[in-house]
ZAMARGU-4260 file (C-alpha; in steps of 0.2 Angstrom, whole numbers, plus 5000, padded with zeros to 4 digits):
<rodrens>
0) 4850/5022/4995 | 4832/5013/5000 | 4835/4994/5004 | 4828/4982/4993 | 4825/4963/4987
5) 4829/4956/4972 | 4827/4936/4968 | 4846/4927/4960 | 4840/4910/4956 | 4824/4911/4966
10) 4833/4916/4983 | 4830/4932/4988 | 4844/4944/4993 | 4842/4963/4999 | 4855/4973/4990
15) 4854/4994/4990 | 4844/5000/4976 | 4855/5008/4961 | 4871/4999/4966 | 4879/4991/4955
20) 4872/4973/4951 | 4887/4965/4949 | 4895/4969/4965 | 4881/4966/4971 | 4880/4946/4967
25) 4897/4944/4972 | 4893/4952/4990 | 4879/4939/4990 | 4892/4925/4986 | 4888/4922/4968
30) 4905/4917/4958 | 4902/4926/4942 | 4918/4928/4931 | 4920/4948/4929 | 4940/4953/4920
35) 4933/4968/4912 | 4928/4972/4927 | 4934/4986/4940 | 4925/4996/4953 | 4934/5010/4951
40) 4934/5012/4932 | 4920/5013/4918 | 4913/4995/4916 | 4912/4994/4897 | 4907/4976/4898
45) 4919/4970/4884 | 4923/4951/4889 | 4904/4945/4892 | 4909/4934/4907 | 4896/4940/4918
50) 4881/4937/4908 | 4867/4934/4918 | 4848/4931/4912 | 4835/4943/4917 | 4817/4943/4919
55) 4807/4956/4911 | 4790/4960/4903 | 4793/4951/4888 | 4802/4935/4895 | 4819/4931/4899
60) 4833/4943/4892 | 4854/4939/4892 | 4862/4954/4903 | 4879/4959/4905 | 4879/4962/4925
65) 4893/4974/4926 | 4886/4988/4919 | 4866/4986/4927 | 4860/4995/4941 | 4850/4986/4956
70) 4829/4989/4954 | 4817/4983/4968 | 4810/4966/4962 | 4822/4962/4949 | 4823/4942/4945
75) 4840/4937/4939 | 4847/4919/4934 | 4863/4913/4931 | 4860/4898/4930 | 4849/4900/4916
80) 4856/4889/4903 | 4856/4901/4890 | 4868/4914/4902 | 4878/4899/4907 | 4881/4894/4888
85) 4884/4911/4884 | 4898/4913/4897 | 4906/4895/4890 | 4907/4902/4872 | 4915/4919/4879
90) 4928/4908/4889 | 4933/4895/4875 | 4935/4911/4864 | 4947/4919/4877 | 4956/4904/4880
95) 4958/4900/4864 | 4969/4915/4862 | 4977/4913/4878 | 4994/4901/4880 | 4992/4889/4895
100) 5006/4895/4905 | 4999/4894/4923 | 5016/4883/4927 | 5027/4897/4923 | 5016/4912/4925
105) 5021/4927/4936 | 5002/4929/4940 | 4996/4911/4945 | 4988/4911/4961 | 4980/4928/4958
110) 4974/4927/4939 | 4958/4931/4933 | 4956/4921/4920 | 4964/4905/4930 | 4948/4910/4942
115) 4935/4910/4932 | 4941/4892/4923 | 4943/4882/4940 | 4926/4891/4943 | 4916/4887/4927
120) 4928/4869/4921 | 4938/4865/4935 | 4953/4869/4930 | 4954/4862/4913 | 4957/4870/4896
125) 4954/4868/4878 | 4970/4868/4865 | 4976/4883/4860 | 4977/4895/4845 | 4991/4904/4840
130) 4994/4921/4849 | 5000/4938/4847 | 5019/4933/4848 | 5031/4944/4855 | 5036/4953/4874
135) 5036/4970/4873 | 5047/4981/4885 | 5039/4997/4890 | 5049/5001/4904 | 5061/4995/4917
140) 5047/4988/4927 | 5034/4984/4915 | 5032/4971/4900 | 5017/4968/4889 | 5016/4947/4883
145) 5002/4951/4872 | 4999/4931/4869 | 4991/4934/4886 | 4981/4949/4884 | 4963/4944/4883
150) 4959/4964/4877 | 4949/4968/4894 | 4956/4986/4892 | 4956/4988/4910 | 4976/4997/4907
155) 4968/5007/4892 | 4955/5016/4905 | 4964/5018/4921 | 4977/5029/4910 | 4960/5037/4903
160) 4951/5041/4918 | 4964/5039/4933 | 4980/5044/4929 | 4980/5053/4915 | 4998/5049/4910
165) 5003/5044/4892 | 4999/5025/4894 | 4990/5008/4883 | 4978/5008/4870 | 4970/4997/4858
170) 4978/4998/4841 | 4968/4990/4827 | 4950/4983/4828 | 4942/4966/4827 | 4951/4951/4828
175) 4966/4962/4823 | 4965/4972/4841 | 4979/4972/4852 | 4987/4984/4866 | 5000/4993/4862
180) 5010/5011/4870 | 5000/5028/4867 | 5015/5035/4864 | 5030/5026/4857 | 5036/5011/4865
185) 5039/5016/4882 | 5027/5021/4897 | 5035/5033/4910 | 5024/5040/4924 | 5020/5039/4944
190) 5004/5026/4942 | 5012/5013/4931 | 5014/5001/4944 | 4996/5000/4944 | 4995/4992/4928
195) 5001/4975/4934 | 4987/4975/4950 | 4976/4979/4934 | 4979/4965/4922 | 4968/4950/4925
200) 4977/4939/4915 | 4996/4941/4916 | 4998/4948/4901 | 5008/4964/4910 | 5022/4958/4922
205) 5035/4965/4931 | 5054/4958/4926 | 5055/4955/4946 | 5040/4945/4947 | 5052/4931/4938
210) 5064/4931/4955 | 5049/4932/4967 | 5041/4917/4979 | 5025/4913/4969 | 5009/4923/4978
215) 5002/4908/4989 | 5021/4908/4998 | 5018/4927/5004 | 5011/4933/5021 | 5001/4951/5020
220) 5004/4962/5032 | 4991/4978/5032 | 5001/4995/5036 | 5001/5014/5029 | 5013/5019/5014
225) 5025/5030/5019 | 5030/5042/5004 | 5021/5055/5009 | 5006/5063/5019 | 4995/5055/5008
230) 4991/5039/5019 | 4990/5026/5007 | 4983/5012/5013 | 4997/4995/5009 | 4999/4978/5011
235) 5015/4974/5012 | 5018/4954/5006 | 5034/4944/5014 | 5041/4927/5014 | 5058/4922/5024
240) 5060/4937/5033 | 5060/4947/5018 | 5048/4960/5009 | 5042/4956/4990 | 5030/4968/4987
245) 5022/4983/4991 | 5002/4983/4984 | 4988/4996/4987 | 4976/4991/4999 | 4958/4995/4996
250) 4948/5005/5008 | 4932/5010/5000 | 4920/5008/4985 | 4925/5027/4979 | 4944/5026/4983
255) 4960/5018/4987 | 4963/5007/4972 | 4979/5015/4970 | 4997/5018/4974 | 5008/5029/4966
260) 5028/5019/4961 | 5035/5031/4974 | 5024/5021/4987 | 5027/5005/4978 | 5044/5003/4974
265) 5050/5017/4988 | 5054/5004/5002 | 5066/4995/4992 | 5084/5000/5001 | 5099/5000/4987
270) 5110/5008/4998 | 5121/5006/5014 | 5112/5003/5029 | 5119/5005/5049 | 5117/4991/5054
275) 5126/4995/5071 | 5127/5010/5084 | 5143/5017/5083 | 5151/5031/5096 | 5167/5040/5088
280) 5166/5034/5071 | 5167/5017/5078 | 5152/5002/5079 | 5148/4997/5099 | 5136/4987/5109
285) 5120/4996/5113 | 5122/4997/5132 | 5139/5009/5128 | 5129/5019/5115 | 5113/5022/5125
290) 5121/5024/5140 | 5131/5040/5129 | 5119/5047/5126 | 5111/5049/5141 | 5124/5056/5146
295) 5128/5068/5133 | 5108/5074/5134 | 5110/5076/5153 | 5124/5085/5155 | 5122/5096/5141
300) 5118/5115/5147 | 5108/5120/5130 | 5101/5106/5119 | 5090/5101/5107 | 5080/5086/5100
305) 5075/5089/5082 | 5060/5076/5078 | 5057/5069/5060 | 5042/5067/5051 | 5045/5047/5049
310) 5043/5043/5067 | 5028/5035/5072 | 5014/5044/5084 | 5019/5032/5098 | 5041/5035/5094
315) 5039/5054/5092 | 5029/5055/5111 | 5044/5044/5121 | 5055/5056/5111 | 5044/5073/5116
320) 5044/5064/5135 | 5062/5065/5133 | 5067/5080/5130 | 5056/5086/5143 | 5068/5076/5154
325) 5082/5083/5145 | 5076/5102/5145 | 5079/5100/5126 | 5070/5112/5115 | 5061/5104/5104
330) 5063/5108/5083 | 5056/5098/5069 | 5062/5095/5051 | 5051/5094/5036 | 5054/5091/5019
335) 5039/5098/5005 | 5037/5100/4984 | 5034/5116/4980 | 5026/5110/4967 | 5013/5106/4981
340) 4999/5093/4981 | 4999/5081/4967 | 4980/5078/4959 | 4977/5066/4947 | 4962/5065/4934
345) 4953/5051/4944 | 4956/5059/4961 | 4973/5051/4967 | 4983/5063/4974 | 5001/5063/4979
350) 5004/5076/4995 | 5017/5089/4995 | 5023/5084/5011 | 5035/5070/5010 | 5036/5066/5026
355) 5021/5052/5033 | 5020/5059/5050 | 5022/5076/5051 | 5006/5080/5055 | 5006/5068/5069
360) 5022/5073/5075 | 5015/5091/5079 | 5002/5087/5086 | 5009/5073/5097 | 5022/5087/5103
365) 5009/5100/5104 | 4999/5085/5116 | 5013/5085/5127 | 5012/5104/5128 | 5025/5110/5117
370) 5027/5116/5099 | 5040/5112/5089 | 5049/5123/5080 | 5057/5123/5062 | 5072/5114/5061
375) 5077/5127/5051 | 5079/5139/5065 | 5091/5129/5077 | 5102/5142/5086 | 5120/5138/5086
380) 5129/5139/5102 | 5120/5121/5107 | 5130/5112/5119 | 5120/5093/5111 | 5108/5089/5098
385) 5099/5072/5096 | 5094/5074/5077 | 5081/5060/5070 | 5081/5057/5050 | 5075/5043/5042
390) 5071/5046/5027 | 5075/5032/5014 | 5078/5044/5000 | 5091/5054/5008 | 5080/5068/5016
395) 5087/5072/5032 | 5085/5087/5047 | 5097/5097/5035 | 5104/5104/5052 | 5122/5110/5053
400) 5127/5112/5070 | 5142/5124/5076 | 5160/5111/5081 | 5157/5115/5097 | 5140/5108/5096
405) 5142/5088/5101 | 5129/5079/5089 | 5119/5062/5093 | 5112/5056/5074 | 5098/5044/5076
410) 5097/5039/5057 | 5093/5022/5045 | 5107/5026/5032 | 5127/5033/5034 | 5126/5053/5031
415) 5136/5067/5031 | 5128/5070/5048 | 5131/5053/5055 | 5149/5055/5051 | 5151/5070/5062
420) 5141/5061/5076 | 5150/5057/5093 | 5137/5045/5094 | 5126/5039/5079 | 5110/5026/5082
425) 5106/5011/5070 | 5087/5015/5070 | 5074/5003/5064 | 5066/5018/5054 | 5062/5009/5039
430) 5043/5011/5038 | 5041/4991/5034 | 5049/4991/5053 | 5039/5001/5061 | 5025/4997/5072
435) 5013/5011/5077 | 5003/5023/5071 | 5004/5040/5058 | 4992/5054/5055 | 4989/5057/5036
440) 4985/5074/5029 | 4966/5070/5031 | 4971/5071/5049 | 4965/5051/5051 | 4975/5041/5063
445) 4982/5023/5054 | 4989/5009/5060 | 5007/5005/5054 | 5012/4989/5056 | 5030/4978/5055
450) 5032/4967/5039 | 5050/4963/5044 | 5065/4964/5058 | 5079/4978/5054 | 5093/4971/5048
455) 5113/4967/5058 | 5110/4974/5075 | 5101/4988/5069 | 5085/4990/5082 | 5068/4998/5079
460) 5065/5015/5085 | 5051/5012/5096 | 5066/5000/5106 | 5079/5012/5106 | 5069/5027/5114
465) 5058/5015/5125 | 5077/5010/5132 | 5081/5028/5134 | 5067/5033/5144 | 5065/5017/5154
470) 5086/5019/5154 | 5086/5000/5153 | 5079/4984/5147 | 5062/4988/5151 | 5054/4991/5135
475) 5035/4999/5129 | 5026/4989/5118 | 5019/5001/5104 | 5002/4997/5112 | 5006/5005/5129
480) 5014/5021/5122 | 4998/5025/5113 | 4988/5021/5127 | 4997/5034/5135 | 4996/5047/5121
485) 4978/5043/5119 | 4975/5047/5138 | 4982/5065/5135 | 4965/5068/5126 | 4971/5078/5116
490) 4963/5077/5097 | 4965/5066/5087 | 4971/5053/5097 | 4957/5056/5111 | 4947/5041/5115
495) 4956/5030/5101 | 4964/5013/5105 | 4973/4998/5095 | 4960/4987/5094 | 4946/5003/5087
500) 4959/5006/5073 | 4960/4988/5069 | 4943/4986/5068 | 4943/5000/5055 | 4958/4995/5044
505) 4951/4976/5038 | 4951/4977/5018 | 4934/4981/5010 | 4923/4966/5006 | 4925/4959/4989
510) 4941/4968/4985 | 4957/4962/4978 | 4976/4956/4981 | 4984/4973/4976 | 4971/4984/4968
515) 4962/4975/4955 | 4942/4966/4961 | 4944/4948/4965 | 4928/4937/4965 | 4920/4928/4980
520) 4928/4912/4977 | 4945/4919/4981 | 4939/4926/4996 | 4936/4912/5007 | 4953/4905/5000
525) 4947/4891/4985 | 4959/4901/4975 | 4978/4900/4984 | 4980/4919/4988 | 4990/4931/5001
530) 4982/4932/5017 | 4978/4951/5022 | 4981/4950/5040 | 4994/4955/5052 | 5011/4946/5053
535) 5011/4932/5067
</rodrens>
């Protein structure tokens, strides 16, 4: 699209012609009020917050900007006094309608509607009408207060035109209008989640939220999901050393609004966790264990490494370098949907491969001049086998290795497979304990980073096999072992570095805390909100 000037208030601002003219004033640092508003979705201009006044042949005219396109010359004002009263008389009616419970509300600090009145009144608020009473339960993870819906509809279209689930919609019209389920009183699907980035106003919370540090108290750290191939880009919020929240992380004007509640609510671990290495059924220190198993590797005649789809790029080469050391043959384990790829209406799609990595596990062993083969196809008669799962839903290499075959398990939860282990490794493999990088179906290389330390005397992966190949204290940072992957020039790590992909992986201008669109007065932090960058 051409370059071209338009004039907001008398200055002038280059903006590309046919973008959207909303977006485009917020890109220019212009704070206009826009809960109806989403990038992503139709722009029905329902709450009348971003009127502005425009210029044309017959005088001034009031404009909603969200649904106008940019023209070469245009003159807009929103200081006008006619677009300014305008906006006044739409935000008395929403408040109004709308209980003051900023004190108590599971969304202050990242509310629309709080937004826009510290933008347009500083803060203060008129008294307040009676609402819609009630709190209606939809599901285990979503409850509608409709005294706080402001009828933005935002919920209605995503189910409409992203997700295509059963979902919200308006029941009733004029003042009588209110959201309520599409179909009974219960919303079940794989997007739902995405309903509370949506909601501008609180109205739709999750029961958690209740229990959770408000959002101004949580550190963002930017990673990759890890519920499938898919690559989802994250931001995984923590405060005290422990993760809150999983949100979607905005890449792009076309795309990555979303995340589907697998990738949401996947990294939550309900269940046991090794928190130590054990050697014989029983927990040791970490000097016994790796020390076992670098003996058990090296003195085996015929054995076997059998890599996982969870490691990262940089865990699965030190692994691959091993085994080269070991003489191991080299397998991998996969675990798919037959169903295969998930598409949604709006595009979203959820891949068939549940493993993040797999894609860059082949090719990192392929870089290193081998080719792993199915797990699937490991031969008994194996003298040792150093199997990786980590999988936090229970997916694992599926192997079943002969009694005379002496097992290492290098796993995140207790198993079958760790219990028949001679020696079984406390692995870090939680994604939100990684750092590295994977390779997403699209075959793009993204950074993964870590939100949090693994629990007990667990240790991250990258550790354990850094210690095994160093065979001591001296340890890789994640850093270094992709430099050295990078170096084999092999695609698609060629000519890639840490500081290329984290110049790449900062979130879109303009876009929001967890998947909604957040105005320009959040973005240089007038509004308390979580901050987007790496852990300390």
């Amino acid at each position: 699209m051409a370059i071209v000037t338009i004039h907001v208030d008398g200055e002038a601002v280059e903006a590309r012609e046919g973008a959207n003219l909303l977006t485009t004033l917020l890109s220019a640092g212009h704070a206009l009020p826009h809960p109806c508003f989403h990038p992503a979705l139709s722009a029905p201009a329902s709450c009348r917050l971003c009127v502005a006044s425009l210029e044309g042949p017959g005088g001034p005219e009031l404009i909603t900007a969200c649904n106008q396109r940019v023209r070469g010359g245009m003159s807009v004002s929103l200081d006008a006094p006619e677009a300014a009263e305008a906006r006044e008389r739409v935000l008395d009616d929403l408040l109004l309608r709308h209980p003051p419970d900023c004190a108590v509300c599971e969304r202050a600090g990242e509310c629309e509607l709080q937004e826009a009145v510290r933008v347009a009144r500083g803060g203060r608020t008129p008294s307040v009408a009676p609402g819609e009473p009630g709190r209606l339960v939809l599901g285990p993870r979503l409850i509608l207060d409709r005294r706080r819906c402001i009828l933005c509809t935002r919920c209605v279209r995503f189910g409409e035109e992203v997700s295509g689930e059963p979902g919200l919609a308006v029941e009733g019209g004029g003042a009588g209008a209110r959201i309520g389920a599409s179909a009974g009183d219960r919303i079940a699907g794989d997007m739902t989640g995405n309903l509370l980035d949506l909601c501008p106003a609180g109205a739709l919370t999750d029961p958690d939220e209740r229990e959770a540090p408000p959002p101004w108290r949580l550190t963002g750290v930017s990673s990759v999901c890890a519920g499938c191939a898919s690559g989802c880009a994250t931001r995984v919020d923590v405060h005290d050393g422990r993760v809150w929240r999983v949100k979607p992380r905005p890449e792009s004007p076309a795309g990555g609004f979303w995340l589907c509640d697998h990738g949401r609510y996947g990294w939550q671990q309900r269940g046991e966790r090794l928190l130590a290495p054990r050697r014989e059924g029983r927990e040791t220190g970490w000097d016994t264990a790796l020390a076992g198993v670098a003996e058990e590797m090296e003195q085996g005649r015929r054995s076997a490494v059998v890599l996982s789809p969870y490691l990262t790029n940089e865990e699965a080469f030190l692994l691959v370098q091993l085994a080269r050391r070991w003489k191991a043959e080299l397998y991998l384990w996969e675990e798919a949907d037959p169903g295969g790829d998930r598409v949604f209406p709006g595009g979203f799609t959820i891949s068939a491969s549940r493993g993040p990595n797999a894609a860059g596990v082949g090719a990192v062993a392929r870089a290193s001049g081998s080719s792993p083969l199915p797990a699937s196809d490991l031969p008994v008669g194996l003298d040792v086998v150093y199997a990786v799962g980590g999988s936090l839903c229970g997916e694992g290499p599926g192997i079943l290795p002969g009694r005379e075959t002496r097992l290492i398990s290098h796993d995140l939860t207790p198993s079958p497979l760790v219990d028949g282990a001679v020696i079984a490794l406390a692995g870090g493999s939680a994604w939100t304990e990684k750092e590295g990088t994977f390779v997403d179906r699209l075959g793009r290389v993204r950074r993964v980073r870590s939100a949090v330390e693994p629990p007990g005397d667990a240790r991250p992966d990258l550790w354990i096999l850094s210690a095994l190949w160093h065979g001591g204290p001296n340890r890789d940072s994640a850093d270094q072992v992709f430099g050295r992957l990078a170096r084999t020039r092999h695609e698609p790590f060629a000519g890639l570095d840490y500081g290329t992909l984290d110049g790449d992986d900062h979130p879109m201008s303009g876009t929001a805390f967890g998947g909604g669109w957040t105005s320009w007065v959040q973005r240089p932090g007038q509004v308390a909100a979580a901050d987007l960058g790496s852990r300390p």
